[in-house]
C-alpha positions in Angstrom: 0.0 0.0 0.0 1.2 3.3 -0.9 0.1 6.4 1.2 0.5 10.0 0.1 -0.9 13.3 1.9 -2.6 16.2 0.9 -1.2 18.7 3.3 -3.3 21.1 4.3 -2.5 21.9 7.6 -5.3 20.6 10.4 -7.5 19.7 7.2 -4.9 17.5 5.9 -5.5 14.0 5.0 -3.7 10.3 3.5 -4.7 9.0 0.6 -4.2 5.5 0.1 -3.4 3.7 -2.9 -3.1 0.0 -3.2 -4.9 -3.5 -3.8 -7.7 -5.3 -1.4 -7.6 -2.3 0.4 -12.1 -2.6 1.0 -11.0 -5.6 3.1 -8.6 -3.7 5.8 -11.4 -2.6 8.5 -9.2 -0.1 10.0 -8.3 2.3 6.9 -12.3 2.8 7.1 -13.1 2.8 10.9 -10.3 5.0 12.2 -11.7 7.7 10.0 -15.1 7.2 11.3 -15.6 10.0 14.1 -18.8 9.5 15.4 -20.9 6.3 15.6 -23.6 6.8 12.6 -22.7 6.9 9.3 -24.4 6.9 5.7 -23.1 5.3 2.7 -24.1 6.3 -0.9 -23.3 4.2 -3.8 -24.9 3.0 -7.2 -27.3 0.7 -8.5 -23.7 -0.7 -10.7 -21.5 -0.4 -7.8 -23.7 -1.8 -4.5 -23.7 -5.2 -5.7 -20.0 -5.2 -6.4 -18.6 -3.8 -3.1 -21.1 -2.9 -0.6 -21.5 -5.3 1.1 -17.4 -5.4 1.9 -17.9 -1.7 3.1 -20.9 -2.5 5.3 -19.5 -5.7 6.8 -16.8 -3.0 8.6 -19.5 -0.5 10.3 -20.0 -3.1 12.9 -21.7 -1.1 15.6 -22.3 2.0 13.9 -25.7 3.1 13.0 -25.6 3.3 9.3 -28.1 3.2 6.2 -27.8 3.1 2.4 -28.7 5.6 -0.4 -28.3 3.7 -3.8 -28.8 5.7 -6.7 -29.2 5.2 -10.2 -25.8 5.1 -12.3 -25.1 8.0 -14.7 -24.2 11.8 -15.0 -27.8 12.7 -16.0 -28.2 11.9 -12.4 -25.7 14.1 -10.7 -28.1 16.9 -10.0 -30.4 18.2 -7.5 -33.4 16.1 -7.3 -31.3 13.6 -7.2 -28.9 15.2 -4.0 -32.6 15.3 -2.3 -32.7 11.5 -1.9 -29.3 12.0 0.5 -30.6 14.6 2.2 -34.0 12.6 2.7 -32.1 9.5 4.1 -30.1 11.8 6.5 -33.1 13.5 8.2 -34.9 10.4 8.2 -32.4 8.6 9.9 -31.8 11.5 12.3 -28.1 11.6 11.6 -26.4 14.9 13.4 -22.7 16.7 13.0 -20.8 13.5 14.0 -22.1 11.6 11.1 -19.9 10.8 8.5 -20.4 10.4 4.5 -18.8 7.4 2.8 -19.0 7.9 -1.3 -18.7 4.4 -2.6 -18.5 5.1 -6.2 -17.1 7.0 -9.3 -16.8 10.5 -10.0 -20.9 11.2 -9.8 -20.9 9.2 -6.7 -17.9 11.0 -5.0 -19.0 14.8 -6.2 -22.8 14.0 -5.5 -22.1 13.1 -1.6 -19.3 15.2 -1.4 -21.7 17.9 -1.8 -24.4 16.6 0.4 -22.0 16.2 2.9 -20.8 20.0 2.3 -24.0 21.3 3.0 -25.7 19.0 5.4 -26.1 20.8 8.7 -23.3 22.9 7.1 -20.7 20.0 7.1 -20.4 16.1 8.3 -17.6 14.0 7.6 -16.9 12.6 4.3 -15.0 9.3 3.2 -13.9 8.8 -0.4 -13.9 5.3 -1.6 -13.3 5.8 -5.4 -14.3 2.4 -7.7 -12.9 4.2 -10.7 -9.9 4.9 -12.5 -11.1 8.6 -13.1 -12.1 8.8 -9.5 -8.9 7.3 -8.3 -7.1 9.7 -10.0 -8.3 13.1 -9.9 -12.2 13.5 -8.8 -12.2 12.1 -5.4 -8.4 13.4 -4.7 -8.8 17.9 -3.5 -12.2 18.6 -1.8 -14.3 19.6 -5.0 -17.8 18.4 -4.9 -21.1 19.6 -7.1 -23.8 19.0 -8.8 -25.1 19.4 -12.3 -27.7 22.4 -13.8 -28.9 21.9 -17.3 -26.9 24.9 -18.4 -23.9 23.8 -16.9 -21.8 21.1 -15.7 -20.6 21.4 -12.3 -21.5 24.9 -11.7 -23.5 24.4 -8.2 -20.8 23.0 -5.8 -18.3 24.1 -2.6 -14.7 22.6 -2.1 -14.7 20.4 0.7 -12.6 17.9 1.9 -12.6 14.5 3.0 -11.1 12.6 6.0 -9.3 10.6 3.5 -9.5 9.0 0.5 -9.3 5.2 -0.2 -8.6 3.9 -3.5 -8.4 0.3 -3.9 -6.6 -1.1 -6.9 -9.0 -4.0 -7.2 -12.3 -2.5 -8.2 -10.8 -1.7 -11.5 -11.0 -5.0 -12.0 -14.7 -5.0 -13.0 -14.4 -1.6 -14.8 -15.4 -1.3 -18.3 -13.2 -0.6 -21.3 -14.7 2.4 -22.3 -14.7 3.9 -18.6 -10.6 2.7 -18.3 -10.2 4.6 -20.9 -11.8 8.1 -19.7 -10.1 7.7 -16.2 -6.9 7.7 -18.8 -7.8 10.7 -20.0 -7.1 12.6 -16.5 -4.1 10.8 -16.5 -2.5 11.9 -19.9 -3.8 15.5 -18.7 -1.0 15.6 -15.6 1.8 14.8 -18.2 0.5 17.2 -20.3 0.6 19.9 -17.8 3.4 19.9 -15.5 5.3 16.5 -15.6 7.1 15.8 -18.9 8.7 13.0 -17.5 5.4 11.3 -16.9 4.2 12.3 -20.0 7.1 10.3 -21.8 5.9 7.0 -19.5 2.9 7.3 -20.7 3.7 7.0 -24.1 5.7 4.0 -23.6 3.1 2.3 -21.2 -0.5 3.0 -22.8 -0.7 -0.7 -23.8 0.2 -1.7 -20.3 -2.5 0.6 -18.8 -5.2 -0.5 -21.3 -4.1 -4.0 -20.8 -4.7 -3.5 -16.7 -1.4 -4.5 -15.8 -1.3 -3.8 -12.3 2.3 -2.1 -11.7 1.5 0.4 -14.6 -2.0 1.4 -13.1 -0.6 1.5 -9.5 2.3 3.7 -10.6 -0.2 6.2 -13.1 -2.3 6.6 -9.8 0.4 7.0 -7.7 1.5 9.8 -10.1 -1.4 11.2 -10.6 -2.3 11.6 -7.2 1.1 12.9 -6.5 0.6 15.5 -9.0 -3.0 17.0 -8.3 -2.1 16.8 -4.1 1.2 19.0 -4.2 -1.1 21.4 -6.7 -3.9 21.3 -4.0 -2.1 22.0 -1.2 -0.2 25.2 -3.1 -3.8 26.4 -4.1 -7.0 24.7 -2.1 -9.7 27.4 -3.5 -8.7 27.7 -7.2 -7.1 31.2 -7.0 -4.1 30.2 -9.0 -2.2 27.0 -9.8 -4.8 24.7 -9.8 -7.0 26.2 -12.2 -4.1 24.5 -14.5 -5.9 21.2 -13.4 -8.6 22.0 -15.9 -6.9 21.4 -18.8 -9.2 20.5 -21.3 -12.2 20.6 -19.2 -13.4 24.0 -20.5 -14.0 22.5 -23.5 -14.7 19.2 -22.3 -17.6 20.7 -20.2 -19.1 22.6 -23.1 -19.1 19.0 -25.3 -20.8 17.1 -22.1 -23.6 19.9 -21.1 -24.3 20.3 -25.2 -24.4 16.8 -25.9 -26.6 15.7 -22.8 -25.4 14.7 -19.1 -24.0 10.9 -20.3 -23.8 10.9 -23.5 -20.2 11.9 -23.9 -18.0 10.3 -20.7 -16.3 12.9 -18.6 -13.1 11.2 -19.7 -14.1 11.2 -23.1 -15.0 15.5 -23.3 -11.6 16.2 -21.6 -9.6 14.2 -23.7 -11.5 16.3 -27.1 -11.1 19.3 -24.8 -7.3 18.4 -24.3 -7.0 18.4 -28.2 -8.7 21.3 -28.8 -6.0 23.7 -26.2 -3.4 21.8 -28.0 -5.0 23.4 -31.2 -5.3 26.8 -30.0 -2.1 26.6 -28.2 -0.9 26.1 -31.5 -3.1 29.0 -33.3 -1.3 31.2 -31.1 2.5 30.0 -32.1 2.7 28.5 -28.9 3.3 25.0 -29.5 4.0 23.5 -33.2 2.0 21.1 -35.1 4.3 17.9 -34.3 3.3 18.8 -30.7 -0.6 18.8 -31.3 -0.2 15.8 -33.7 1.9 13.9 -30.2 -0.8 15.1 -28.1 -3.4 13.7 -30.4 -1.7 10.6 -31.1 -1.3 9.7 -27.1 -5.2 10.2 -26.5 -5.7 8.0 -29.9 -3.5 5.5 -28.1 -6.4 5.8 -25.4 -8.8 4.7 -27.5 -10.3 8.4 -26.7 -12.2 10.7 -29.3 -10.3 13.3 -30.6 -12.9 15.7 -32.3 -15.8 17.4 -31.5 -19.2 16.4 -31.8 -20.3 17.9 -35.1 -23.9 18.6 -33.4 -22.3 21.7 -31.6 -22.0 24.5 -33.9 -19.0 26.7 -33.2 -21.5 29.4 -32.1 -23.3 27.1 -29.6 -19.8 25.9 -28.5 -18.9 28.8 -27.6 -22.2 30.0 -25.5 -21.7 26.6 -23.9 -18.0 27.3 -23.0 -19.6 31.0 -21.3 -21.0 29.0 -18.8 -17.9 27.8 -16.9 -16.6 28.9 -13.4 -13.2 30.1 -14.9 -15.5 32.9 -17.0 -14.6 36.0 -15.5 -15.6 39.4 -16.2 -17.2 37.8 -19.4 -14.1 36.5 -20.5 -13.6 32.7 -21.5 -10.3 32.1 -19.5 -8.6 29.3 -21.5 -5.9 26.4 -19.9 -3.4 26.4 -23.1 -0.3 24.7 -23.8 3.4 27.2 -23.8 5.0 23.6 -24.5 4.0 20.1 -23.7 4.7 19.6 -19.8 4.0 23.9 -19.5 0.3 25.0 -19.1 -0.8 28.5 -18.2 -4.2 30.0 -18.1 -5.4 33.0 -20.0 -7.8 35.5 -21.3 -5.6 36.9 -24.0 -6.3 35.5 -27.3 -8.4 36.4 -30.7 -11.8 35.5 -30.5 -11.8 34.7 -34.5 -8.6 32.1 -33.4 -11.0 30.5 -30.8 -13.5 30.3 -33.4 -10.7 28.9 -36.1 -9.7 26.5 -33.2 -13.7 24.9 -32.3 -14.2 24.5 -36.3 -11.3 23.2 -37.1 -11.5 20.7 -34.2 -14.7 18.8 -35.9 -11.9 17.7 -38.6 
C-alpha cells in the first residue's frame, strides 16, 4: 500500500493507494468520528462492493442511499434522496459520508456532505480509474444544472481517501479509458517526465497490468495533491488542473449529461488547447499531432461532436466557473509539460480552433 498526503494543515489528510484495500477494517473505521454513518453508492457499484464496506460498520448506526448510475443523475433532485435519508435517519454533526463510487458518486455526496447541517464528515472510496485519480483526490464536490456542468458545488474535503486497486477490475473498457484521460492531462501539464511513461506504457494501462495502473495513480495523485495544497480554493495553480475541461464541459452539457464520458469530453477538450495553443504559435504542429496521437492511443475521441455548432460551442463554454468578467479564460499549452491560463487571445482564433476541431 502506498500512502500520500494532501497537506493542508489541520484539514490534511492520507490518501491511500493500493490492492484489497475494502478488506482492511481499519483504513475505514479510524476515519469514522462518530458512531452513525451513511453510505451512498450506485445501482452498478452496491452489488459489487457494498457489502465489503458494510460488513466493517460493525456497531455503527448506518443506512444506504443507492442511486441510479449516470451523470444525467448528478443533480439536485437527485442530492434530495441524501438529504431525505439523513433526516430520516436523524443523523447529526458527528455523522460521517462514505462515497462508494465514481466521480458522480464521489462529487454528488461530497456535496451533500458540504452542505448537510453545514458540514459532516466525508469518506472517499473511489471504484474508478477517473475517480482514483483526480475527482475524489482535492475537496471539490457539485452538482449538475442543465446549463452547466458542475456549476452548483463548494470545495470540501474528505477525512481521507481510499482507492483500492481491485475494483478496477470489473471496470469497463470504455470507462478505463476516460479515467486515462485525466491521467494523460497531468503529463501534459506539468510532468514531462510522466508524459514520456505514458507514451511508452499506454498498452500496459489498457491491458490493466497492475504495476502500470498503481504507478499512473500513484502519479497522478502525487501530482494533483502538491497542486492542492499550493492552491485549495482555485485562486491560482490549480485552475491548470482544468486542462481540457473548458472545452470538455461545453461538449458534455451540449451533448446531454452521459452521452459523452467525462473522460471522453476532456480528452477532445485536451486536443482542442493543443489546437489553439498552437493558433497562437505557442506549440508547433508535431506537438498537437503527439498530443493527439497519445489520446488516440487511449482509445479516446479526438474531435468534437459535429452537433455543436461553433456558435453554440462557444455559448456553452460561457457557462464555466473560470468565466470572469465575461471573459472565457482558456488552460493552453506554452509547451508540452507547461500550461498556463489566459484571457488573452483572438476571438476569430477560438473560433478557427472549435471549427477546425470537428476535422
Amino acid at each position: 500500500m502506498i500512502t500520500l498526503n494532501v497537506d493542508l494543515g489541520d484539514r490534511s489528510y492520507p490518501i491511500y493507494i493500493g490492492t484489497d484495500l475494502l478488506g482492511q477494517a481499519d483504513l475505514l473505521t479510524q476515519h469514522i468520528a462518530g458512531n452513525s454513518a451513511l453510505i451512498v453508492t450506485n445501482e452498478t457499484v452496491a452489488p459489487l462492493y457494498l457489502e465489503k464496506v458494510k460488513q466493517h460498520l460493525g456497531s455503527i448506526k448506518h443506512d444506504v442511499v443507492i442511486l441510479p448510475d449516470g451523470e444525467q443523475f448528478k443533480n439536485l433532485d437527485v442530492l434530495n434522496q441524501i438529504y431525505d435519508a439523513l433526516l430520516s435517519n436523524q443523523f447529526d454533526r458527528n455523522t460521517t459520508l462514505i462515497a462508494l463510487g465514481g466521480g458522480v458518486i464521489g462529487d454528488i455526496t461530497g456535496f451533500a456532505a458540504a452542505t448537510y447541517q453545514r458540514g459532516v464528515n466525508l469518506i472517499q472510496i473511489p471504484t474508478t480509474l477517473l475517480s482514483q485519480v483526480d475527482s475524489s483526490v482535492g475537496g471539490k464536490t457539485a452538482v449538475n444544472h442543465k446549463l452547466g456542468k458542475n456549476m452548483i458545488g463548494a470545495f470540501y474535503q474528505p477525512k481521507v481517501v481510499i482507492a483500492d486497486t481491485s475494483t478496477l477490475n470489473t471496470l469497463d473498457d470504455r470507462q478505463l479509458s476516460s479515467g486515462i484521460a485525466e491521467v494523460i492531462k497531468y503529463g501534459l501539464l506539468g510532468d514531462i517526465e510522466f508524459h514520456g511513461w505514458l507514451k511508452e506504457h499506454m498498452k500496459a494501462l489498457l491491458h490493466r497490468d497492475p504495476s502500470a495502473l498503481a504507478y499512473a495513480i500513484e502519479r497522478s495523485c502525487q501530482n494533483k495533491a502538491e497542486i492542492v495544497s499550493a492552491d485549495e480554493k482555485e485562486s491560482g495553480q490549480r485552475a491548470l488542473l482544468n486542462l481540457g475541461h473548458t472545452f470538455g464541459h461545453a461538449i458534455e452539457t451540449g451533448m446531454g449529461y452521459g452521452e459523452w464520458l467525462h473522460g471522453e469530453g476532456v480528452a477532445t477538450g485536451m486536443v482542442m488547447a493543443a489546437i489553439m495553443s498552437c493558433k497562437m504559435g505557442n506549440i508547433s504542429e508535431a506537438d498537437v499531432c503527439e498530443i493527439k496521437h497519445l489520446i488516440e492511443l487511449a482509445k479516446l475521441p479526438t474531435h468534437a461532436p459535429e452537433a455543436l455548432t461553433a456558435k453554440g460551442f462557444k455559448k456553452l463554454m460561457a457557462v464555466d466557473k473560470k468565466v470572469q468578467d465575461g471573459k472565457i479564460r482558456l488552460i493552453l499549452l506554452n509547451a508540452i509539460g507547461d500550461a498556463y491560463i489566459t484571457d488573452d487571445y483572438d476571438e476569430d482564433q477560438l473560433t478557427d480552433c472549435i471549427n477546425c476541431s470537428y476535422c
